[in-house]
C-alpha positions as CSV (number, residue, x, y, z in Angstrom):
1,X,-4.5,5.3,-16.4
2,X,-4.0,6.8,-13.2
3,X,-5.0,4.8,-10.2
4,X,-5.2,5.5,-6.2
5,X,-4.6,2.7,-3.3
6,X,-5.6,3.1,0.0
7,X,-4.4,-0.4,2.9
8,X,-4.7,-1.1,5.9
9,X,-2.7,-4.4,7.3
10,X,-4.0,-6.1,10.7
11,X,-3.7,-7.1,13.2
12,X,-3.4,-3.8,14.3
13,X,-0.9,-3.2,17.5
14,X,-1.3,0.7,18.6
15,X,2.1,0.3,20.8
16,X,4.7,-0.9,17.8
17,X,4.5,-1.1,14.3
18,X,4.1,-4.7,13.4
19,X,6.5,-6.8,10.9
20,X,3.7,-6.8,8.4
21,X,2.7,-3.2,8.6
22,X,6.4,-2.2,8.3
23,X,6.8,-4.3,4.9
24,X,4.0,-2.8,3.5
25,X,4.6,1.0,4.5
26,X,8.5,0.3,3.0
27,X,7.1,-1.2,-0.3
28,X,4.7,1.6,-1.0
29,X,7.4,4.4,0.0
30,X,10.2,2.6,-2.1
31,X,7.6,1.9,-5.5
32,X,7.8,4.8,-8.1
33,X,4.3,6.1,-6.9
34,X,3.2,9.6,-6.1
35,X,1.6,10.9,-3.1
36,X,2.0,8.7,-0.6
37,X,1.0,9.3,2.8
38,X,1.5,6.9,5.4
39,X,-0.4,6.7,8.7
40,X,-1.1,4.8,11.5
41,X,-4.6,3.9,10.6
42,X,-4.4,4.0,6.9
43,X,-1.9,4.3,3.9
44,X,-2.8,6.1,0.3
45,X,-0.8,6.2,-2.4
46,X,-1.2,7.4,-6.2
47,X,0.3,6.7,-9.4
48,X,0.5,4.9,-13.1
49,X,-1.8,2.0,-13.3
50,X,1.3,-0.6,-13.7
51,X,3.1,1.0,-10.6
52,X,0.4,1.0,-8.4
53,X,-0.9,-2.9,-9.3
54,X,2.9,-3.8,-9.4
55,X,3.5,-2.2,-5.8
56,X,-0.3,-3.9,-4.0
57,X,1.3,-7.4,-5.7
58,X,4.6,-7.2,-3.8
59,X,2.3,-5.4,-0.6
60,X,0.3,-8.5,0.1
61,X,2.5,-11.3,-0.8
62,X,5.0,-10.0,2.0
63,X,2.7,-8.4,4.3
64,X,0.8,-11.8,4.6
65,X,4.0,-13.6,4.7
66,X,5.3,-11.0,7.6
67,X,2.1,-11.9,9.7
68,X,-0.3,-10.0,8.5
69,X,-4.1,-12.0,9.4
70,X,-5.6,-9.3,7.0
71,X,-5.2,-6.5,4.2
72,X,-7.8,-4.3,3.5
73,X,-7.4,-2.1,0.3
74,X,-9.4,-0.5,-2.4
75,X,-7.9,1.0,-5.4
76,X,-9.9,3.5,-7.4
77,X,-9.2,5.2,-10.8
78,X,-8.1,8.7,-11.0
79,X,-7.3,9.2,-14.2
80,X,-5.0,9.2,-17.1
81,X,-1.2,9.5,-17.5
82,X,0.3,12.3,-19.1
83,X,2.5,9.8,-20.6
């Protein structure tokens, strides 16, 4: 399975990047996911079912812990490995 996450971290600051919003923008570039696109008012990011709920584990543990008062996400099926 095949699976899509889209977060958003606040609070939001539109001058700097907060702590939190940097940890989770690093996590999701560093995981072995596909198409990830980060931006300033939303992240997405695609890939195998065990990637994707291992990468939103580490995202909110240390976003929360780096300040973060909230984490919005949803995370949708896409469909099925080719594995």
């Amino acid at each position: 399975m095949r699976l899509r996450v889209e977060f958003t971290t606040e609070p939001f600051d539109l001058d700097e990047a907060p702590a939190h919003a940097v940890v989770a923008r690093e996590i999701i570039q560093s995981a072995d996911l596909d198409a990830v696109d980060v931006g300033p008012f939303g992240n997405t990011a695609e890939g195998g079912a065990d990637e994707v709920l291992t990468a939103v584990d580490s995202l909110l543990r240390r976003a929360l812990a780096s300040g973060a008062t909230r984490v919005s996400l949803q995370v949708n099926v896409v469909g099925e490995d080719s594995q």
